[in-house]
C-alpha positions, 0 to 999 in steps of 0.5 A: 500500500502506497503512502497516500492510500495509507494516509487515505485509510487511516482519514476514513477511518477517523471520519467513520470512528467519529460518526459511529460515536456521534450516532452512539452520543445520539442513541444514548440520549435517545435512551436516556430520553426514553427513561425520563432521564432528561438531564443525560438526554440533554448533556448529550444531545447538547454538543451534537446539536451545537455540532450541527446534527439535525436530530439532536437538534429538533429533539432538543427544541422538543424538550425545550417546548414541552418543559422535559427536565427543565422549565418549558422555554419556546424560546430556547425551543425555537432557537433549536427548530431554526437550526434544523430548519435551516437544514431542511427539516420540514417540521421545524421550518413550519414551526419556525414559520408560525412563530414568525407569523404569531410572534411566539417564543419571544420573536416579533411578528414577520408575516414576510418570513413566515411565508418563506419558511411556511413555503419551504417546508410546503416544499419539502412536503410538509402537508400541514404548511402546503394547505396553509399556504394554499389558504394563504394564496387563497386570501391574500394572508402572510402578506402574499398577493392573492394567486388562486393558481398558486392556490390551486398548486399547493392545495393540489400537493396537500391532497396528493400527499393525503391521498398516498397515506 
């Protein structure tokens, strides 16, 4: 084996030790999450979360909103669904969305970006934010200009979803 090859190797190997243990981190909490221990569930999801893993993340969001191991706190909650949402999981990005359009958890009231968080997770499929923005471009709410085709659309992909359940 060349030295490059080796060098490769013993890099890939890292990246998969690393993984592994990031998983196990994350099953453990799980875990501890599952055993009402929300403190451990917390100490590990934390770093993870601060690491940028999605699921660590939104679990954490839901301990914050819901008061597990700690007094409920939406805006710490909301924090954690931003992150999230801003990769790409649908759930977060619509709860991201009403807390704009509602002002929760300590955020002021920006129908603006509502629209754009409800419409990203309308685009990845989130059936609940694809009938409200069908509503939304039905009426003109969010701040969006009326557009019954657009409407039709989103109405169309939340029935279409529906439908294949």
């Amino acid at each position: 084996m060349n030295v490059r090859a080796a060098a490769q190797a013993i890099v890939m190997s890292a990246v998969a030790l690393v993984c592994s243990a990031h998983a196990g981190d994350y099953e453990d909490g799980m875990a501890a999450y599952r055993a009402r221990d929300y403190q451990r569930a917390r100490l590990l999801w934390t770093p993870l979360a601060m690491q940028g893993q999605r699921r660590a993340q939104v679990s954490l969001a839901r301990m914050c909103e819901r008061g597990e191991g700690a007094t409920p706190d939406l805006g710490e909650a909301l924090r954690w669904y931003r992150k999230a949402a801003e990769q790409n999981h649908s759930e977060s990005q619509y709860r991201v969305a009403m807390a704009h359009a509602y002002g929760l958890g300590g955020w002021f009231k920006d129908q603006g970006q509502a629209a754009v968080w409800l419409e990203r997770a309308a685009g990845n499929g989130h059936k609940r934010s694809q009938r409200m923005l069908a509503q939304a471009y039905r009426t003109g709410e969010l701040g969006l200009t009326p557009d019954p085709d657009r409407a039709k659309y989103w109405q169309a992909r939340a029935d279409a979803k529906a439908k294949r359940r």
